[in-house]
TORBALO-490289 format. One record per residue (C-alpha): residue in three letters; x, y, z. Coordinates in steps of 0.02 Angstrom, whole numbers, plus 50000, padded with zeros to 5 digits. Example, Ala and Ser with C-alpha at 12.3 -4.5 7.8 and 13.67 -1.06 7.14 Angstrom:
BEGIN
Ala506154977550390/Ser506844994750357/
% end
This chain:
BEGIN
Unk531034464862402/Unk530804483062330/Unk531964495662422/Unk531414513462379/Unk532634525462331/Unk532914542262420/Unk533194555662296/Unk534114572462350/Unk533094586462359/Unk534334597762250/Unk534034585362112/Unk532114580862129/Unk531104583661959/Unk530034599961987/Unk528314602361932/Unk527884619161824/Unk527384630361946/Unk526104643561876/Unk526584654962039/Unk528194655861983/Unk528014656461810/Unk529584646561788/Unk530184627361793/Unk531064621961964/Unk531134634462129/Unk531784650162052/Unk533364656062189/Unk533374672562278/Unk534714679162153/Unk533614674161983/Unk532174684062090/Unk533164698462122/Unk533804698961936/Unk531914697461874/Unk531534711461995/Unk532784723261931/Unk532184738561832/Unk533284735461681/Unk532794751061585/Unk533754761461714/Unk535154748461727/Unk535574749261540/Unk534934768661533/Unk536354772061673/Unk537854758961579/Unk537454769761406/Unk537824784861468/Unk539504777861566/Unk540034770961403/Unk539474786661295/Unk540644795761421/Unk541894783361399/Unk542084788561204/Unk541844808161266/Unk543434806061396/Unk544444797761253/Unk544074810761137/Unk544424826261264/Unk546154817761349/Unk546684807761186/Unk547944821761146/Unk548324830161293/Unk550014824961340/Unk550044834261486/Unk548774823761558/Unk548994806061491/Unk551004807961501/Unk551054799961326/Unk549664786461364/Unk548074790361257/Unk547254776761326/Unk547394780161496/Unk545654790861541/Unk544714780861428/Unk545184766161524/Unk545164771461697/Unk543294779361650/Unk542884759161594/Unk543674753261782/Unk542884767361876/Unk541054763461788/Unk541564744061837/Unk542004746962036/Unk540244757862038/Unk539204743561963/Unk540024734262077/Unk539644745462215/Unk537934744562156/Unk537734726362164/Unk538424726162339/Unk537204740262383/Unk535754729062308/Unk536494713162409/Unk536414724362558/Unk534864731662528/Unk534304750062579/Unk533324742862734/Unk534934734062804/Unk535924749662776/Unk534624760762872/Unk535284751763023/Unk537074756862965/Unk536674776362942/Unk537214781763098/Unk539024773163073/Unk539024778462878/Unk538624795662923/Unk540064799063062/Unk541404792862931/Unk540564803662791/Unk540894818762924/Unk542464813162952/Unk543064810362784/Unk542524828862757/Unk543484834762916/Unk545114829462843/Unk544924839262689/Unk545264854062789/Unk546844846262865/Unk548474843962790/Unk547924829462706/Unk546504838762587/Unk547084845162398/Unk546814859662322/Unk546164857262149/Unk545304873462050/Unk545314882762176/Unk544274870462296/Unk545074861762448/Unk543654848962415/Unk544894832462384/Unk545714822662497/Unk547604815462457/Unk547644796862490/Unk549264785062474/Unk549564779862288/Unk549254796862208/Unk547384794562193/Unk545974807362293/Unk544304807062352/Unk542964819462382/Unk542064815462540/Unk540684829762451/Unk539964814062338/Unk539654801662479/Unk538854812962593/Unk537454815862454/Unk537084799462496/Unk537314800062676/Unk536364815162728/Unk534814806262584/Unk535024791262704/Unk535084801962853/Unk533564813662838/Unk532554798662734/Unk532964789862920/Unk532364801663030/Unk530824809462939/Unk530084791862890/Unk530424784263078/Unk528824788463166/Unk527884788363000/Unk528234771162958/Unk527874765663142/Unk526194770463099/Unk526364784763229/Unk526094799863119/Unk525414801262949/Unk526934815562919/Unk528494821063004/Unk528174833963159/Unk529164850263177/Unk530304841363309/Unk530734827663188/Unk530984841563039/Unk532414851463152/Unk533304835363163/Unk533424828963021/Unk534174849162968/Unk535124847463108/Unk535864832163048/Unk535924840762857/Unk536924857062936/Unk538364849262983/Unk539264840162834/Unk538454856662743/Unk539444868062844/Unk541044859262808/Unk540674856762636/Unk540514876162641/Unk542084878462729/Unk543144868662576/Unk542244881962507/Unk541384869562391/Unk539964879262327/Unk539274865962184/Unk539084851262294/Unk538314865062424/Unk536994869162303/Unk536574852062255/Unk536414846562442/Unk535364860762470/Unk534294852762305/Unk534434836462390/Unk533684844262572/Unk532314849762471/Unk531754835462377/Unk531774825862535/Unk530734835962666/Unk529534838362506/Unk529144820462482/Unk529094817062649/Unk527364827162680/Unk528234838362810/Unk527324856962809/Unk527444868962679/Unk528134882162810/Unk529514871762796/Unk529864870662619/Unk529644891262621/Unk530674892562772/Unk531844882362670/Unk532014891562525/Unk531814909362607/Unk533174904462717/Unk534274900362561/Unk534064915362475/Unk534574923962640/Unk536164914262664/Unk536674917162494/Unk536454935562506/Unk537304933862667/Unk538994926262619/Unk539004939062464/Unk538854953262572/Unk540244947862690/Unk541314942162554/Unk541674923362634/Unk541714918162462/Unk543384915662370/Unk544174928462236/Unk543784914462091/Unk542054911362137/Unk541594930162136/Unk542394928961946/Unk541354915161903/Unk539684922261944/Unk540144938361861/Unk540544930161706/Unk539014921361714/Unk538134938961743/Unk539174946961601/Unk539964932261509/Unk540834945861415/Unk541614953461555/Unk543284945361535/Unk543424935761378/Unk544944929861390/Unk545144926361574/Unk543704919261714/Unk542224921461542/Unk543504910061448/Unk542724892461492/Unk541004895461436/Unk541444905861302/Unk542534892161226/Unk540944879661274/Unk539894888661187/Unk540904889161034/Unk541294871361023/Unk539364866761081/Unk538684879360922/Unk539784872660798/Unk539304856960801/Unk537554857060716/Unk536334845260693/Unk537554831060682/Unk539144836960733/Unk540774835960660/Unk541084817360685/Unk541924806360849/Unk543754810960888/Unk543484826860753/Unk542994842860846/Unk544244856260818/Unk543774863660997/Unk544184845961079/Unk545544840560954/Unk546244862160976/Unk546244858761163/Unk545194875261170/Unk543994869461313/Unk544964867461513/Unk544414852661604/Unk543334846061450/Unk543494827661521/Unk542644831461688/Unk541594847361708/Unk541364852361526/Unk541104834461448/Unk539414840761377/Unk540474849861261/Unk541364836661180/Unk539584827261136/Unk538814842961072/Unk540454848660925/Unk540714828360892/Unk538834821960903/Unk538014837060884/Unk536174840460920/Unk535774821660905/Unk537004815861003/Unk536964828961129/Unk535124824861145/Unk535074808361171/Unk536274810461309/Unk534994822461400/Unk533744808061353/Unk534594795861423/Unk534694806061585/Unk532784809861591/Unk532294792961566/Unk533454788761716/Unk532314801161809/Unk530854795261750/Unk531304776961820/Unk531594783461975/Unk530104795661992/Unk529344779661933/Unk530234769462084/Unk529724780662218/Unk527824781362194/Unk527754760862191/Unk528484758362342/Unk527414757562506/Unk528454763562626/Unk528744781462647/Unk530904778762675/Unk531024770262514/Unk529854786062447/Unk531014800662540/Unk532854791162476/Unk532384790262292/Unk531644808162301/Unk533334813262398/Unk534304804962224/Unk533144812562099/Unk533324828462166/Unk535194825862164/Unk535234819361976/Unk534184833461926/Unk534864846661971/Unk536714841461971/Unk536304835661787/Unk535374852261735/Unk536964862961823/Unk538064854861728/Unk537264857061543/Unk536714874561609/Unk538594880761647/Unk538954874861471/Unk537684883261374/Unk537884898161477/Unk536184895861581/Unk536894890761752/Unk538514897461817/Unk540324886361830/Unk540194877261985/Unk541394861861938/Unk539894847761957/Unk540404833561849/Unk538954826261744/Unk538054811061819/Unk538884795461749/Unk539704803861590/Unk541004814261678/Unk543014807961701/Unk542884803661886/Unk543054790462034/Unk542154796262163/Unk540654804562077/Unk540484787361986/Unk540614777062118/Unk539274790562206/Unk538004788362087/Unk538094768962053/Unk537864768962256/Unk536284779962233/Unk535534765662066/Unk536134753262190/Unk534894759962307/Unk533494762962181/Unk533624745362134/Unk533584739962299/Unk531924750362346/Unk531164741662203/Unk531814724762241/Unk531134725062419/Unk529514733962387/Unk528054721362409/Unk527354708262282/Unk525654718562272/Unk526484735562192/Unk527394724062071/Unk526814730661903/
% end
């Protein structure tokens, strides 16, 4: 008698499958790895490990900073760019249409986190309460996550009655709210003062009622309203002593040479002497001469422009475009207009975060303090932005099989 044999489905012999264009049922983590847009992945883990070698450079020999432990930036840059890839896979698990549920709860701590800076428990570094003291000696700035929360936020509420096939753009009503919902961490960001992370949010804002169709009379309101406000706080002097010397010295960088002009004078030196190819890794005399403050964080541009010169300096700002040009690439594939309105919110915020920082260096942009996506020493603005590729990735992940390309 012949007894048949039941075979477990785990370990059945597959057929090729032409659909799948693999052997055996491809899981939902091979799909989502095949799905991934690896350009920006690797595009985004260059420039973490370019600014790896930058940090190591600029805090190698600064004893006041490592307390006799070269190694210690350049390492904690290699853990921070870890946790945010991390962060990103999580983010990816998660996905951008799972968090969209979450916004409302992700939002209130964002606000909150910023609340607290103003309490007892915030830090004053440069001159900006922006930090927040938390047990261990380390700090965060609430200013980086709510970049991604008011993107979230506004992506949420301009794209609700859109997607609902309701509207083919966002009404006035729905405009006001999703401001409304902008004003408030802006306001408290303000009140830190923290005028760089202001100014990108306000870049952010922008970006995100523009690809969201809402009227032009908004985008004009927008912008005529910022030129206002910014007039506005000059006039009634709300902003501090240190800021007024930074935007002078940007007006008249030789103004005061050797006080609030020295920063981007010395950046400017070490930037210009490095040529075509620079003067070699771990070799600038501005970096190694300790000539440039706070060279591992908001002037890291300068280290790659006297030790990798042109070149180097160049490939760094290539790097960063083609980052953009992923994501520009991201947001016109996918179908649904909240997918569209987040990645515009987060190329908006690379942009002009990334062109601020190179600016204040060369001398084009005044010194805000904005660290340079990816490159700059920093927790929190790393784990920020590997959030934001986490949620690029996840846009493109989820987007339907017919805009696959």
């Amino acid at each position: 008698m012949t007894t048949s044999r039941i075979v477990p489905r785990a370990f059945a012999v597959r057929r090729y499958s032409p659909e799948l264009n693999t052997w055996g049922k491809l899981t939902a983590r091979d799909s989502v790895l095949r799905k991934l847009d690896w350009i920006l992945l690797l595009c985004c883990v260059a420039l973490s490990l370019i600014g790896s070698l930058l940090v190591f450079s600029a805090t190698r020999n600064r004893i006041e900073l490592n307390h006799g432990d070269q190694y210690q930036f350049f390492l904690h840059h290699l853990l921070n760019t870890g946790i945010g890839l991390a962060l990103a896979a999580c983010t990816i698990w998660l996905g951008h249409r799972t968090l969209r549920g979450a916004i409302p709860v992700l939002y209130g701590v964002s606000v909150a986190l910023a609340l607290l800076v103003l309490t007892p428990l915030g830090a004053t570094i440069n001159g900006s309460r922006s930090w927040l003291a938390i047990p261990g000696g380390f700090s965060l700035q609430p200013a980086e996550f709510a970049k991604i929360t008011i993107t979230l936020g506004m992506a949420m509420l301009l794209a609700s009655r859109v997607d609902a096939g309701d509207r083919s753009h966002p009404g006035h009503y729905t405009v006001v709210q999703a401001l409304g919902l902008a004003a408030v961490p802006v306001a408290v960001i303000m009140l830190m003062p923290d005028l760089g992370s202001v100014m990108v949010l306000g870049a952010i804002i922008l970006g995100v009622l523009l690809a969201s169709g809402a009227s032009n009379r908004w985008i004009l309101g927008l912008l005529g309203t910022g030129v206002i406000g910014c007039l506005t706080v000059w006039q009634l002097g709300l902003l501090d002593d240190y800021q007024i010397a930074r935007f002078a010295a940007f007006a008249n960088p030789s103004l005061d040479p050797a006080g609030v002009g020295y920063n981007t004078n010395q950046a400017r030196i070490a930037i210009g002497g490095g040529g075509l190819t620079g003067s070699g890794l771990f070799k600038g005399s501005q970096t190694t001469g300790q000539f440039v403050p706070e060279q591992q964080t908001d002037f890291i541009f300068t280290v790659a422009g006297e030790e990798l010169g042109f070149l180097g300096a160049g490939l760094i700002i290539i790097l960063l475009g083609v980052v953009l040009w992923r994501a520009c690439r991201i947001a016109r594939e996918t179908s649904e207009l909240y997918g569209t309105i987040v990645a515009a919110g987060i190329i908006a915020w690379f942009a002009f975060q990334a062109f601020e920082n190179i600016g204040m260096t060369l001398g084009i942009m005044p010194v805000t303090g904005l660290p340079l996506p990816f490159v700059s020493y920093g927790g929190t603005s790393m784990f920020a932005v590997w959030i934001a590729i986490g949620l690029l990735q996840s846009i493109r992940v989820q987007r339907p099989v017919s805009a696959s390309r």
